[in-house]
VOBA-1610 file (N, C-alpha, C; in pm, whole numbers, padded with zeros to 5 digits, always signed):
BEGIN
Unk-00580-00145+01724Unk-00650-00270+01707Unk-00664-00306+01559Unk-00689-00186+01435Unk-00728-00217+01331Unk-00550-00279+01275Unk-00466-00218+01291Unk-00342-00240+01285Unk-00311-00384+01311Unk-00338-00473+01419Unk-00309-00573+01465Unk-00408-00703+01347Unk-00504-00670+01364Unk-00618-00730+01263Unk-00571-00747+01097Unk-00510-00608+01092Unk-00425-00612+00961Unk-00329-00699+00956Unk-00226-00677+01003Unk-00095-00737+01022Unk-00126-00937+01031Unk-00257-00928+01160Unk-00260-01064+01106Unk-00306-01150+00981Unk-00360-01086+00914Unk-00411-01094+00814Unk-00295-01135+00721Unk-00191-01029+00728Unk-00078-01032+00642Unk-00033-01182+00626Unk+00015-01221+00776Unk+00116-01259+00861Unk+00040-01456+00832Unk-00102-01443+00817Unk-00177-01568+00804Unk-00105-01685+00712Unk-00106-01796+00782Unk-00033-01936+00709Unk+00120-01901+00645Unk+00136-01810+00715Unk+00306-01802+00675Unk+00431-01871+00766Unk+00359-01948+00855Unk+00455-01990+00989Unk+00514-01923+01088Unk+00584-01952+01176Unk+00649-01818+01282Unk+00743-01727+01234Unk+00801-01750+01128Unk+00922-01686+01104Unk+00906-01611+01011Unk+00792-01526+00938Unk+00768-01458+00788Unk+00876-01358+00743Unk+00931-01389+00647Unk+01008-01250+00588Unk+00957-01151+00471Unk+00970-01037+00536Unk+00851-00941+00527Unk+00979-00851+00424Unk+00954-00810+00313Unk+01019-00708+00183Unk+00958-00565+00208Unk+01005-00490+00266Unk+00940-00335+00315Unk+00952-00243+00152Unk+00897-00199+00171Unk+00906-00107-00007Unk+00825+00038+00050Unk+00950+00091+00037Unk+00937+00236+00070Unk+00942+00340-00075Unk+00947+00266-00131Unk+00949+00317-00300Unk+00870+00458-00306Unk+00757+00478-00221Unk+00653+00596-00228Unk+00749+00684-00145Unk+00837+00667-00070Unk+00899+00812-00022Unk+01040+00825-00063Unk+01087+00973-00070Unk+01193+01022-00070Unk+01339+00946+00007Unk+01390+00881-00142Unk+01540+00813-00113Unk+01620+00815+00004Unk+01585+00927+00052Unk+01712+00937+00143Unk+01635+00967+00329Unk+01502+00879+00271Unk+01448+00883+00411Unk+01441+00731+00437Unk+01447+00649+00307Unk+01415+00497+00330Unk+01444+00443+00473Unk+01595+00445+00492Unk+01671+00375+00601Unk+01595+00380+00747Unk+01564+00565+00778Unk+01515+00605+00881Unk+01376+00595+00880Unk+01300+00526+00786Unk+01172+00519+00793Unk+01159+00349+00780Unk+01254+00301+00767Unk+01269+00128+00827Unk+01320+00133+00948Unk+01396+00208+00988Unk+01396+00180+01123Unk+01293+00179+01204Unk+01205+00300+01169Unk+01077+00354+01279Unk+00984+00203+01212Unk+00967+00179+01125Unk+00829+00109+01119Unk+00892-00043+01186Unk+01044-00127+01172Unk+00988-00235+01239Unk+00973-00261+01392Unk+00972-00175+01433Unk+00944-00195+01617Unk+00755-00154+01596Unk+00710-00130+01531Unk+00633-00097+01528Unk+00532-00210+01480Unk+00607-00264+01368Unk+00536-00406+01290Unk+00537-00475+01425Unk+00637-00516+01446Unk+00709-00638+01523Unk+00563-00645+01657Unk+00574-00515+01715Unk+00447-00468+01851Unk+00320-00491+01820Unk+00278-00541+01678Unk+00120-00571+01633Unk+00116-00704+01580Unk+00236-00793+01541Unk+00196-00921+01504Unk+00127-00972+01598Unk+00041-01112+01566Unk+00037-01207+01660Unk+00117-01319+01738Unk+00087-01293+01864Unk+00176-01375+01932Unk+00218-01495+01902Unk+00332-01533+01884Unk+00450-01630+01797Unk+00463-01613+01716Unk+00454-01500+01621Unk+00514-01450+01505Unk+00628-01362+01506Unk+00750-01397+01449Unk+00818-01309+01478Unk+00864-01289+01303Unk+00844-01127+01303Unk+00871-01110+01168Unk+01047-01055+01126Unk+01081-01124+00995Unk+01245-01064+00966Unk+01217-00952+00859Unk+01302-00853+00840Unk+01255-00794+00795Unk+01355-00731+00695Unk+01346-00714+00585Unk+01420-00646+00501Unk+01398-00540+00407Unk+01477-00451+00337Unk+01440-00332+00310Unk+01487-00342+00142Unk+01414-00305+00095Unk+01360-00335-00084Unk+01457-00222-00120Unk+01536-00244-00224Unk+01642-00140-00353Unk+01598-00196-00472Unk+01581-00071-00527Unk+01516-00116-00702Unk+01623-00198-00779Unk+01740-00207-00733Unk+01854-00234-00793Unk+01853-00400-00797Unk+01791-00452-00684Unk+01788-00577-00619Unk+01699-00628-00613Unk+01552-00572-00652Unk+01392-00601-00600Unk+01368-00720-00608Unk+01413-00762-00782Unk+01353-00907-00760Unk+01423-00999-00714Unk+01545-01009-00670Unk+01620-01090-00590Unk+01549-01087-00478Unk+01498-00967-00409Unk+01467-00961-00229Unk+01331-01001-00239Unk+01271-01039-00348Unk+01136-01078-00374Unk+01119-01215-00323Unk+01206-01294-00425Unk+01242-01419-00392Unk+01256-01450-00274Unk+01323-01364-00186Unk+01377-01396-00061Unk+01254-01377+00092Unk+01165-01325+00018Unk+01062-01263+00090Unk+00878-01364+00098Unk+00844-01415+00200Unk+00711-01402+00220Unk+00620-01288+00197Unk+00649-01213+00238Unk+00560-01099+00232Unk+00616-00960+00125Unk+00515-00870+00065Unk+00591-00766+00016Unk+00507-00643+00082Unk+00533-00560+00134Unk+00456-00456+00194Unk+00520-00333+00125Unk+00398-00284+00052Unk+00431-00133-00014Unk+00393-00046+00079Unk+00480+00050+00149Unk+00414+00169+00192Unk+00343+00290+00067Unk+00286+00360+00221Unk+00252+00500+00112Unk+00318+00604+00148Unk+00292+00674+00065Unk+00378+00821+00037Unk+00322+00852-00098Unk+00425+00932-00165Unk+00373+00998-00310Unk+00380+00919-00388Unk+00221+00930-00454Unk+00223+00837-00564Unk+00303+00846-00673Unk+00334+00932-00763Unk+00434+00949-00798Unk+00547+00854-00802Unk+00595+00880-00681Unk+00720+00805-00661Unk+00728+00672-00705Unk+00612+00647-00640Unk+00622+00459-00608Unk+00554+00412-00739Unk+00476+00509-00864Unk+00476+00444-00962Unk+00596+00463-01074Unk+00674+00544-01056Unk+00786+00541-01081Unk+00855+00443-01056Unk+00905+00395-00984Unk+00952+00285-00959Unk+00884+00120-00987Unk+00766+00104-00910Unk+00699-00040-00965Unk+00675-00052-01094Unk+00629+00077-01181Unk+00655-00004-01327Unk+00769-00043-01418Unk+00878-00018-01339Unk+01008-00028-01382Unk+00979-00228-01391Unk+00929-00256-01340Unk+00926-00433-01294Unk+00820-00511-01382Unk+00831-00629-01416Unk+00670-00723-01449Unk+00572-00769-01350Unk+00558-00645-01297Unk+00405-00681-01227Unk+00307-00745-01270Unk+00274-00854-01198Unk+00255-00916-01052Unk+00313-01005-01088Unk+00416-01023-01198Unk+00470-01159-01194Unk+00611-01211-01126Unk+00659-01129-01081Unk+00796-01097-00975Unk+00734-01123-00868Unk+00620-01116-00814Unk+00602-01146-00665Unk+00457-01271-00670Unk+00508-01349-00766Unk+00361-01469-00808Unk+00399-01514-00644Unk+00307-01573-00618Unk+00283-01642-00466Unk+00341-01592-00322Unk+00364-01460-00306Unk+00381-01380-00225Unk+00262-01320-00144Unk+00271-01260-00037Unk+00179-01196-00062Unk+00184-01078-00050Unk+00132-00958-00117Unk+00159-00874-00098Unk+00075-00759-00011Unk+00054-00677+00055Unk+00013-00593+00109Unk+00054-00438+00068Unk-00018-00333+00102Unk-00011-00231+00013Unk-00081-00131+00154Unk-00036-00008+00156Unk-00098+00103+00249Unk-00144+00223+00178Unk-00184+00323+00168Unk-00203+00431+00090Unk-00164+00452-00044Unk-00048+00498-00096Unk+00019+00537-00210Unk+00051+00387-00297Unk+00064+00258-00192Unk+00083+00132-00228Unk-00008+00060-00270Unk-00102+00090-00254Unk-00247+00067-00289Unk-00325+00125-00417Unk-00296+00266-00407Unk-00337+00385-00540Unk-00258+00291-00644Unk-00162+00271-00642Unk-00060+00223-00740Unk-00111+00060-00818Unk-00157-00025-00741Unk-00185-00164-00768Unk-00315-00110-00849Unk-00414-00054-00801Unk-00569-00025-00831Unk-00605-00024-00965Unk-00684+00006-01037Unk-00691+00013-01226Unk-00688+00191-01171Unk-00787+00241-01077Unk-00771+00384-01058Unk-00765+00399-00925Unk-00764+00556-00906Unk-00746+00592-00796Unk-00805+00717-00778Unk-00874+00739-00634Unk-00858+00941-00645Unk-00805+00975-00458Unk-00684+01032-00546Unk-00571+01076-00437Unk-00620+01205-00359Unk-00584+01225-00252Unk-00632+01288-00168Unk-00562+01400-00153Unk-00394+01372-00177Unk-00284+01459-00207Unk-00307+01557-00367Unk-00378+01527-00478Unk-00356+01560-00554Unk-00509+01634-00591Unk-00588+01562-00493Unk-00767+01588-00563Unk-00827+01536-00639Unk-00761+01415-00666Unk-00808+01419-00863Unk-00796+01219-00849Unk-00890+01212-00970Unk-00863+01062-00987Unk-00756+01049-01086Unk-00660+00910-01098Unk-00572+00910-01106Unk-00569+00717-01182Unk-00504+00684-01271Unk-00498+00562-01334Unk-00398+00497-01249Unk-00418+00379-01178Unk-00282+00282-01158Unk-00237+00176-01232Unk-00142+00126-01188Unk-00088-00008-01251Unk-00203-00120-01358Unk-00320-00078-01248Unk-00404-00214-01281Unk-00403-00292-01254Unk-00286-00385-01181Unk-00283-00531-01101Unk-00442-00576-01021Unk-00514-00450-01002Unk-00585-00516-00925Unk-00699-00441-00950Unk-00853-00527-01000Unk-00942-00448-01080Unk-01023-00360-00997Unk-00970-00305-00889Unk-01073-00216-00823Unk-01048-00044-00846Unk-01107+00007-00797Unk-01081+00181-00763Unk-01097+00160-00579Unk-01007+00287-00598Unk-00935+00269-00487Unk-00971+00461-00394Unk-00965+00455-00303Unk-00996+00547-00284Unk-00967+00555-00050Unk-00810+00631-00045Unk-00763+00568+00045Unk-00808+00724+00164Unk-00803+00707+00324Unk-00780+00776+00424Unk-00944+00826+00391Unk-01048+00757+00319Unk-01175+00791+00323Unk-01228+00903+00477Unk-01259+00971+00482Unk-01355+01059+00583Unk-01251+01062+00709Unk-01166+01056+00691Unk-00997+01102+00772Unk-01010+01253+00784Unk-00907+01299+00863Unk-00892+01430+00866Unk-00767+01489+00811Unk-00728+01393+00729Unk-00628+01373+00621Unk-00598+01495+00555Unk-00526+01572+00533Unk-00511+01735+00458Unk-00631+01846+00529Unk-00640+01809+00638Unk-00711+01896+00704Unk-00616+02021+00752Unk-00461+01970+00749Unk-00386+02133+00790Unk-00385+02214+00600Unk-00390+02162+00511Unk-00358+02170+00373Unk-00431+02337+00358Unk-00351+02397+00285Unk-00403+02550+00252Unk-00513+02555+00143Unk-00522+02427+00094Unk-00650+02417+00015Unk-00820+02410+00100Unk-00731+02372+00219Unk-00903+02382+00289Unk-00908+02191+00322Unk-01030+02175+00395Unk-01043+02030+00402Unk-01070+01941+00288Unk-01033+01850+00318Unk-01062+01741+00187Unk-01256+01721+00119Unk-01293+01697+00043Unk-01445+01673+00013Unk-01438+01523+00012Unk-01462+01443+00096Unk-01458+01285+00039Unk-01587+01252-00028Unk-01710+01314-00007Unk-01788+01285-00077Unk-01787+01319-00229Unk-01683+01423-00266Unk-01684+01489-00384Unk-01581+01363-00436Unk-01472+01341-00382Unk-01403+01268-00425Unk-01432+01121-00480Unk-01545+01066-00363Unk-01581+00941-00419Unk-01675+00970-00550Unk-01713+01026-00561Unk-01841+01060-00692Unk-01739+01135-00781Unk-01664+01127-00814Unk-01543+01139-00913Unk-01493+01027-00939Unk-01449+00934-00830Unk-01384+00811-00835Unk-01542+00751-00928Unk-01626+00755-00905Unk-01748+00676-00933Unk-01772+00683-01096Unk-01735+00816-01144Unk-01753+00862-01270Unk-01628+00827-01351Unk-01486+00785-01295Unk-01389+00789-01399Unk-01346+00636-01425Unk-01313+00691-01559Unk-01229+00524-01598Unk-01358+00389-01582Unk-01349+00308-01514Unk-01427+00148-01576Unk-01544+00195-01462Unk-01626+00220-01511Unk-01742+00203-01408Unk-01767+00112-01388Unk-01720+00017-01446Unk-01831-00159-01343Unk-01665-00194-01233Unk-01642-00102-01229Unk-01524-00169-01092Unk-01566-00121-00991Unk-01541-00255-00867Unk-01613-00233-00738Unk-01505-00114-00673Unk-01531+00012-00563Unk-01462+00127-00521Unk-01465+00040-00431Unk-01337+00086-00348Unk-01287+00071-00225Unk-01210+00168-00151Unk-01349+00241-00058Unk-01354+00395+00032Unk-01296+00373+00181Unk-01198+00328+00176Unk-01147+00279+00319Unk-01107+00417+00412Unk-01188+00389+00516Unk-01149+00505+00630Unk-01052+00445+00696Unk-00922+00495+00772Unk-00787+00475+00827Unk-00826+00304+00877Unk-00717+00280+00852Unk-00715+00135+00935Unk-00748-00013+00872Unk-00863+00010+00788Unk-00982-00068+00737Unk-00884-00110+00638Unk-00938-00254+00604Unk-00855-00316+00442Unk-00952-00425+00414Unk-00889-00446+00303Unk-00975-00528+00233Unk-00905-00636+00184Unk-00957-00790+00153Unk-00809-00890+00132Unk-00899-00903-00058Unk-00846-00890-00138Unk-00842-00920-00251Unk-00754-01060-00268Unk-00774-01183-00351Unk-00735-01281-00348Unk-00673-01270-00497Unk-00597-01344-00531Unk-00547-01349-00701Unk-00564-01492-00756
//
């Protein structure tokens, strides 16, 4: 349900036909293809009814061409790392001015001024596009198989609370939950 709520959100005043820019940038190259396959039957099963989304798959080689070509830009997550590797390669946010973009885990850490990753423990600086702290899979059971033991989210947010710009509003999202930031 939180999925569907999302998606419409995305999907809002874009007409029936939205073309959606997938950015798998946060995972490993040579999973892209097979991890666009799995997610658009999956998109497609949560839009709202008469939306039918097209969908295309983002190469750094091409980005801002498929930008252009795109309503929507959806960053997945995966390792942060990765995907800031790659997006600062670009002039963020000015390659995707009047788009809109959407962001999931690692896609999100990345836009934020900070972050505290759940994968790593630690707060973490992003891009900055977007003046919040960020703080994703809040009170999840997220690295609960992890040999480090379970995650502390309370430890984590009171880290996030202490680093980098303290007058930025946190955003502790438990699975599902989002938030629409406007530009």
């Amino acid at each position: 349900m939180k999925d569907q709520k999302f998606l419409a959100e995305v999907v809002k005043d874009l007409g029936p036909k939205p073309r959606m820019l997938v950015v798998l940038f946060a995972q490993p190259r040579e999973d892209w293809e097979a991890k666009f396959a799995q997610y658009q039957p999956e998109m497609k099963s949560r839009v709202p009814r008469g939306v039918t989304l097209h969908f295309e798959l983002a190469f750094p080689d091409i980005f801002e061409e498929q930008i252009k070509r795109s309503d929507i830009v959806f960053i997945y997550g995966g390792d942060d790392h990765l995907v800031t590797y790659w997006l600062k390669q670009f002039d963020l946010p000015k390659i995707w001015e009047g788009q809109v973009v959407a962001t999931s885990s690692a896609g999100s850490d990345v836009l934020a001024a900070h972050y505290w990753t759940c994968d790593w423990r630690q707060c973490m600086d992003g891009l900055g596009i977007v003046s919040i702290k960020f703080l994703g899979h809040f009170r999840s059971d997220y690295g609960s198989t992890d040999s480090r033991g379970p995650v502390d989210w309370d430890a984590g947010y009171a880290a996030l609370a202490e680093y980098g710009d303290k007058n930025l509003p946190i955003h502790a999202l438990e699975e599902g939950d989002f938030v629409v930031v406007e530009a």
